[in-house]
BALOBA-1460 file (C-alpha; in Angstrom, 3 decimals):
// residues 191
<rec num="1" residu="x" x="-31.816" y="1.226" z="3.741"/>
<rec num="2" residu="x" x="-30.194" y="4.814" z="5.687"/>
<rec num="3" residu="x" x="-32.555" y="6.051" z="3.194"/>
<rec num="4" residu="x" x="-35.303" y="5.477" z="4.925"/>
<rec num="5" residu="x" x="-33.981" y="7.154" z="7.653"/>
<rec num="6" residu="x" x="-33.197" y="10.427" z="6.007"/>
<rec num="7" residu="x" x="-29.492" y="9.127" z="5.825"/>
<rec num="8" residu="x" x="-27.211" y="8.584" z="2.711"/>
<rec num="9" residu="x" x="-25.556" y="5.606" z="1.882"/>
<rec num="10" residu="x" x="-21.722" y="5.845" z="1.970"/>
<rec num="11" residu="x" x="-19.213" y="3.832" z="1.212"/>
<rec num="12" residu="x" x="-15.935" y="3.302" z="3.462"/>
<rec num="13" residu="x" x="-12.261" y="4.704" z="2.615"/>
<rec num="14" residu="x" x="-9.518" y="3.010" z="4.543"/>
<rec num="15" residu="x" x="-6.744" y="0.399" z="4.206"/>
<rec num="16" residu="x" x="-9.371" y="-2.181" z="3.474"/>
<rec num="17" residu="x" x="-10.939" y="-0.111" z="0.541"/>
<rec num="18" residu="x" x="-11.132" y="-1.413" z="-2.938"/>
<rec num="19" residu="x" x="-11.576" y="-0.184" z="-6.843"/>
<rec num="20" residu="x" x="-15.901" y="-0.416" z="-5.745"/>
<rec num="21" residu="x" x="-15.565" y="1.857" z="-2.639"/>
<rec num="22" residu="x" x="-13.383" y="4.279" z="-4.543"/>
<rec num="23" residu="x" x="-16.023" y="3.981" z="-7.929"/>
<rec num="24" residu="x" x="-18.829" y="4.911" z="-5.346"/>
<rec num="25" residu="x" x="-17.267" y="7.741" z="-4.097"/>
<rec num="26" residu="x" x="-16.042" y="9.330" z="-7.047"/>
<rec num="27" residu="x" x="-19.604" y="8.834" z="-8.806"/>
<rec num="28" residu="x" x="-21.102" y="10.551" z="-5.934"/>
<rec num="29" residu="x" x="-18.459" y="13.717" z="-5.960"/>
<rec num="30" residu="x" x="-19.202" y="13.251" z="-10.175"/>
<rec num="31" residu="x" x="-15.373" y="12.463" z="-10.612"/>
<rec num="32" residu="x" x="-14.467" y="10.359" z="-12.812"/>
<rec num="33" residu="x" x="-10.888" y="8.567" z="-13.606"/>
<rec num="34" residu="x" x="-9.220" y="6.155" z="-15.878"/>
<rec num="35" residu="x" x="-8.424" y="2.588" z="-14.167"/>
<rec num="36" residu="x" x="-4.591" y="3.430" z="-13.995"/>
<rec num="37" residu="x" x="-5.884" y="6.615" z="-11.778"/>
<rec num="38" residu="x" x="-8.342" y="4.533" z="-9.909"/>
<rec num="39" residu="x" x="-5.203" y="2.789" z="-8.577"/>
<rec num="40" residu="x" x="-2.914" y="5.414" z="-7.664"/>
<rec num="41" residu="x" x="-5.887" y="6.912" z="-5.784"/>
<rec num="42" residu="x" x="-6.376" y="3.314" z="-4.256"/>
<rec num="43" residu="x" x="-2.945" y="3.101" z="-3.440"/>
<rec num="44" residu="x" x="-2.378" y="6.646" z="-2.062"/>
<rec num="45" residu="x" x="-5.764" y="6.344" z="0.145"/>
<rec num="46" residu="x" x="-4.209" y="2.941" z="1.939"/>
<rec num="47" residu="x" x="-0.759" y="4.817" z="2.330"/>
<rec num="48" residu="x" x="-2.780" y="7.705" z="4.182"/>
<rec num="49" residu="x" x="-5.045" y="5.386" z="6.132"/>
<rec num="50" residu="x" x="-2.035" y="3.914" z="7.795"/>
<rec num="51" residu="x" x="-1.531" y="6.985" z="9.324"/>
<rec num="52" residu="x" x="-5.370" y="8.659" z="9.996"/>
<rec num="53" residu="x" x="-8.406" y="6.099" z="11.326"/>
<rec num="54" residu="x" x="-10.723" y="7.388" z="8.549"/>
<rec num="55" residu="x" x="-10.214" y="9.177" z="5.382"/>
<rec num="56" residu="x" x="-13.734" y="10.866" z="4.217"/>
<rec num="57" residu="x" x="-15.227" y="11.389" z="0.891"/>
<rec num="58" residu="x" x="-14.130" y="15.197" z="1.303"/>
<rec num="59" residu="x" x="-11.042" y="13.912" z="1.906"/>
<rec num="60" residu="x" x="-11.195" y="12.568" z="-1.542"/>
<rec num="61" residu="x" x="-10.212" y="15.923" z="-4.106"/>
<rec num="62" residu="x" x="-7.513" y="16.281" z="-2.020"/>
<rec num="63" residu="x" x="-6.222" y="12.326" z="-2.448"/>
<rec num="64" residu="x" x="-6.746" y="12.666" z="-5.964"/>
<rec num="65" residu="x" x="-5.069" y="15.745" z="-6.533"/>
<rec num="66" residu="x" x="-1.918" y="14.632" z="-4.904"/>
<rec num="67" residu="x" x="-2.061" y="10.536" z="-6.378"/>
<rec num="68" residu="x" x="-2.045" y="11.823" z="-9.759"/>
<rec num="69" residu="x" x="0.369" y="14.330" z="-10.216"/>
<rec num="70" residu="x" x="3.023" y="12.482" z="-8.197"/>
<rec num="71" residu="x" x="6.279" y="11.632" z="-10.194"/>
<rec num="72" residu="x" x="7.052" y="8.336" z="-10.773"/>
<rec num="73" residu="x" x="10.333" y="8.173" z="-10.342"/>
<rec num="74" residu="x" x="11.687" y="8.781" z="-6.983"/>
<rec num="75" residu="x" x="15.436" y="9.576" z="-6.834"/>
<rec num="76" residu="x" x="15.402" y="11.607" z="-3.851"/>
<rec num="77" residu="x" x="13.173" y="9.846" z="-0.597"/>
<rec num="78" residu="x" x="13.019" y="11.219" z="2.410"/>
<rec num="79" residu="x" x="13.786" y="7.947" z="4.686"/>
<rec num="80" residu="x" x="13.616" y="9.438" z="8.582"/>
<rec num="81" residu="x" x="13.215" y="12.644" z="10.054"/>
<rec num="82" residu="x" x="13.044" y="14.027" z="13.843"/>
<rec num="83" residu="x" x="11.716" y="17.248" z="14.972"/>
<rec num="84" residu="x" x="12.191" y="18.498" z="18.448"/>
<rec num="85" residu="x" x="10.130" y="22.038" z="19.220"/>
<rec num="86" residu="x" x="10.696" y="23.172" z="23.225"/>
<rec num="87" residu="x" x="8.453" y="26.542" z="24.152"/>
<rec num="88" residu="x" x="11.651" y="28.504" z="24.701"/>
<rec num="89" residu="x" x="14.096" y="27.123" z="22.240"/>
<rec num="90" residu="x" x="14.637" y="27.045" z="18.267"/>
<rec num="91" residu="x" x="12.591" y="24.514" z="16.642"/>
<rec num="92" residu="x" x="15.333" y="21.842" z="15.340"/>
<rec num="93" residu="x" x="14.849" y="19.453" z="12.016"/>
<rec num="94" residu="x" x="16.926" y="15.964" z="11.623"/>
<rec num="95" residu="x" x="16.005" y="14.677" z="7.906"/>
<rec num="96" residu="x" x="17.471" y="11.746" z="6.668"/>
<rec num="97" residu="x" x="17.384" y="11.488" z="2.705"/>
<rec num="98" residu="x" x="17.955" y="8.720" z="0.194"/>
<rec num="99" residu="x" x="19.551" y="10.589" z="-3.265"/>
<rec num="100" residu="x" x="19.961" y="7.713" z="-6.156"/>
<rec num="101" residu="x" x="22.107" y="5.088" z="-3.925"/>
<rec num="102" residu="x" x="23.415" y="6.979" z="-1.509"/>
<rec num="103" residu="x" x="22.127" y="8.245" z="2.075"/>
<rec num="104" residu="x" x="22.860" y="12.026" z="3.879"/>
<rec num="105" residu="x" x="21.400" y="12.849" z="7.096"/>
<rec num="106" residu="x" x="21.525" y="16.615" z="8.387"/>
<rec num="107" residu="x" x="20.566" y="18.753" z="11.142"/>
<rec num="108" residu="x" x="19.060" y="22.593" z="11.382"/>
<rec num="109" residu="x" x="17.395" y="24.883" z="13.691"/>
<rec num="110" residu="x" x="14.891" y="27.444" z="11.851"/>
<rec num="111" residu="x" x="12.392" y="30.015" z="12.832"/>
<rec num="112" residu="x" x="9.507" y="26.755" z="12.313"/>
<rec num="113" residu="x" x="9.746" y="23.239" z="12.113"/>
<rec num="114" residu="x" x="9.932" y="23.904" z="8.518"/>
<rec num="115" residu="x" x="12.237" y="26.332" z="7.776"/>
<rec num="116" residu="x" x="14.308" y="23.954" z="10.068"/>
<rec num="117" residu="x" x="13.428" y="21.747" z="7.787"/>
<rec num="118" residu="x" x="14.231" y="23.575" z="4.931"/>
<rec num="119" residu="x" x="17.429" y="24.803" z="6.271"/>
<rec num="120" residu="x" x="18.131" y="21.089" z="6.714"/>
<rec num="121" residu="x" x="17.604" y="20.499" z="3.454"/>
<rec num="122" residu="x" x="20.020" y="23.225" z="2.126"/>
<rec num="123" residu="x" x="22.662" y="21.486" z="4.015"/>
<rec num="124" residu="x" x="22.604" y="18.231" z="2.117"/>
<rec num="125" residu="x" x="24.885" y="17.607" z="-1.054"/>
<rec num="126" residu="x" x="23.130" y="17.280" z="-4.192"/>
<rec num="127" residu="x" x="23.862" y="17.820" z="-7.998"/>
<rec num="128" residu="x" x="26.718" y="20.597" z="-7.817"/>
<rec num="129" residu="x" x="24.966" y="22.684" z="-10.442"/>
<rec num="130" residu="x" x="21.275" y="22.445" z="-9.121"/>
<rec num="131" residu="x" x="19.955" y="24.870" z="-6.412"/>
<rec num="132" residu="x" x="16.762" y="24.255" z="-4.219"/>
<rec num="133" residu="x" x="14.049" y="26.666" z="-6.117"/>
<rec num="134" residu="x" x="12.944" y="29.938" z="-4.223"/>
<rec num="135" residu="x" x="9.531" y="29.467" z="-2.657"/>
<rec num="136" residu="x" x="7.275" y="31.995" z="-3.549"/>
<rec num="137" residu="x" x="4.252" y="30.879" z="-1.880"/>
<rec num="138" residu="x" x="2.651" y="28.314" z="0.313"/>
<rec num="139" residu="x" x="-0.946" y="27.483" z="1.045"/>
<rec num="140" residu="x" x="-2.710" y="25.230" z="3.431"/>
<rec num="141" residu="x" x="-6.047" y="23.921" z="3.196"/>
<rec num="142" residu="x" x="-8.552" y="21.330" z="4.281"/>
<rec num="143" residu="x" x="-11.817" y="20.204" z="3.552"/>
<rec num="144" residu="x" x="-14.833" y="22.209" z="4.578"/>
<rec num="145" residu="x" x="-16.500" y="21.268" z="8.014"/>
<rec num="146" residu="x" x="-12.815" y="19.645" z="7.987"/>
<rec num="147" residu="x" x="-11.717" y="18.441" z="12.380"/>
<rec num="148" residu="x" x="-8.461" y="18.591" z="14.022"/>
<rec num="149" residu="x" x="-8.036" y="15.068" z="12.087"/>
<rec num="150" residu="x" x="-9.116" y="16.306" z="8.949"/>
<rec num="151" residu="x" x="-6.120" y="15.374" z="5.622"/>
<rec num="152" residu="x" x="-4.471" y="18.463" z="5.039"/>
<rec num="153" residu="x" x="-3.278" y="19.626" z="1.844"/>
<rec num="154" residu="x" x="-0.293" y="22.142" z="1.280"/>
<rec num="155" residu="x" x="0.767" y="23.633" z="-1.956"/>
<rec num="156" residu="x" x="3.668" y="25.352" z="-2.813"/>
<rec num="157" residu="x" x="4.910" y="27.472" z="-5.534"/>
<rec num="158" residu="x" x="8.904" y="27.429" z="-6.445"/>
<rec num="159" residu="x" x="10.728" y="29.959" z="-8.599"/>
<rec num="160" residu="x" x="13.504" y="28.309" z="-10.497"/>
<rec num="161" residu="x" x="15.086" y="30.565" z="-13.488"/>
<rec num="162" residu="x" x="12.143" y="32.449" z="-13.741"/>
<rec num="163" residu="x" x="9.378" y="29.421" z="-14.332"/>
<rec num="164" residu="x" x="6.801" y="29.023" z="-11.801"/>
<rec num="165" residu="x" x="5.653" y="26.263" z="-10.453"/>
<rec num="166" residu="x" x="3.678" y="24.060" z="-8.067"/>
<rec num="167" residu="x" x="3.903" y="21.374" z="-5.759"/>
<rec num="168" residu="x" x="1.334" y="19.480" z="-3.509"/>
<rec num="169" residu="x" x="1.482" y="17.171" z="-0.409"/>
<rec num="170" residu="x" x="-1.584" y="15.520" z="1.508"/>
<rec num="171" residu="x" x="-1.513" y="14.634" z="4.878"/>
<rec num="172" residu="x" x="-3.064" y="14.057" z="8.059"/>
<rec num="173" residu="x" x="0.021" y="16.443" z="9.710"/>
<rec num="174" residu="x" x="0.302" y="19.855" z="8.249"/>
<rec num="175" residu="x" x="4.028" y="19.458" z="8.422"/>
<rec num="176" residu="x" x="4.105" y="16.436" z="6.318"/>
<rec num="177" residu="x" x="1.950" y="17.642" z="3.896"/>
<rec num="178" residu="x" x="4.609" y="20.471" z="3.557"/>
<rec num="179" residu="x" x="7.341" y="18.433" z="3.231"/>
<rec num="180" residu="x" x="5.881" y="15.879" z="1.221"/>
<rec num="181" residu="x" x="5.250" y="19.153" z="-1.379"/>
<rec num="182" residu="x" x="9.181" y="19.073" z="-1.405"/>
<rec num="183" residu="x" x="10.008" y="16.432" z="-1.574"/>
<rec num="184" residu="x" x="7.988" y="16.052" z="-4.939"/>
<rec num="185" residu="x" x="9.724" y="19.389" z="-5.617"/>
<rec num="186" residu="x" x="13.385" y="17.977" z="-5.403"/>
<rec num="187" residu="x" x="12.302" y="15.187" z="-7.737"/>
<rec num="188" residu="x" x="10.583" y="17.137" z="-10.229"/>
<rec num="189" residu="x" x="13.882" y="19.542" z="-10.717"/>
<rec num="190" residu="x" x="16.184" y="16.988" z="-10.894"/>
<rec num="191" residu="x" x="18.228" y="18.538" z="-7.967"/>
C-alpha cells in the first residue's frame, strides 16, 4: 500500500485509461460528472495522450473544461497545418481547413506563429456575410508546479456585434491550444 510509505495512491491517465481511472480521479479532485461527460473526458484524455507521455490529475480541470464545452458539430476542421519560424525572418503559417465538403489551404506570414496563423485564416473563403470575431483577449495557463510538458490551456475572448464571448483549447503545445480555441470559435459562429 504507497500508504504505508507516506505516498498516495493514484490512478493512471493515458490512452489506456478507462471510465474507473477517470471516476478515481475526479473523486479525488471532488468533481463529479454525468456518464455522457465521463466519456467525452475519456475520449478527449486518449486524444491528448497521443500526443503527451502522461497526462496528470492536474491536468484534469483543464481536460474537463475543454471536453465539455466542445461543439458537437464540426463544420469547419482544421486538417494540416505547417509552421516555419527562422531567427531572422517572419514567422510563416500553412493551414489547411475542411469547411462542410469542401477543402482551402492558405498561407501567411505574421508578427507570431499565430497571428500568421490568424492572418491565414482571414485569407480563406467562408460564408460571404460572416466575419472572423475581433479578439479581445487571450490567456494562457497551466497547472500549478506545471513542467515544460505540462497541457496547456488557452482561452480567448471574441467580440462579434457587441456579444462577448469565450473560447478554450487544451494542449500539450501552446500554439495548438490557441488554435484549437479557434477553431471551436469558427464553429460556434457559424462562419
Amino acid at each position: 500500500m504507497p500508504e504505508r510509505f507516506g505516498r498516495e495512491r493514484r490512478y493512471s491517465l493515458g490512452k489506456t485509461s478507462g471510465v474507473a481511472s477517470i471516476e478515481q480521479n475526479l473523486e479525488q479532485l471532488g468533481i463529479s460528472l454525468d456518464e455522457e461527460q465521463k466519456k467525452k473526458v475519456l475520449g478527449r484524455i486518449k486524444e491528448l495522450a497521443q500526443k503527451k507521455e502522461r497526462i496528470t490529475r492536474e491536468d484534469l480541470p483543464y481536460i474537463i473544461a475543454d471536453a465539455i464545452e466542445t461543439p458537437k458539430a464540426k463544420k469547419i476542421e482544421l486538417i494540416d497545418y505547417k509552421f516555419k519560424l527562422e531567427k531572422n525572418g517572419s514567422p510563416e503559417a500553412t493551414i489547411r481547413l475542411r469547411i462542410g465538403d469542401k477543402e482551402e489551404e492558405a498561407t501567411a506570414a505574421g508578427d507570431g506563429q499565430y497571428d500568421a496563423f490568424m492572418n491565414a485564416l482571414r485569407k480563406i473563403s467562408f460564408s460571404k456575410d460572416k466575419k472572423i470575431p475581433e479578439l479581445v483577449d487571450y490567456s494562457l495557463r497551466i497547472p500549478s508546479g506545471g513542467k515544460t510538458s505540462a497541457l496547456v490551456e488557452t482561452i480567448i475572448t471574441w467580440k462579434r456585434n457587441n456579444k462577448i464571448f469565450r473560447t478554450r483549447g487544451v494542449d500539450s503545445d501552446q500554439l495548438l491550444a490557441a488554435i484549437e480555441a479557434t477553431i471551436k470559435m469558427l464553429n460556434m459562429n457559424g462562419i
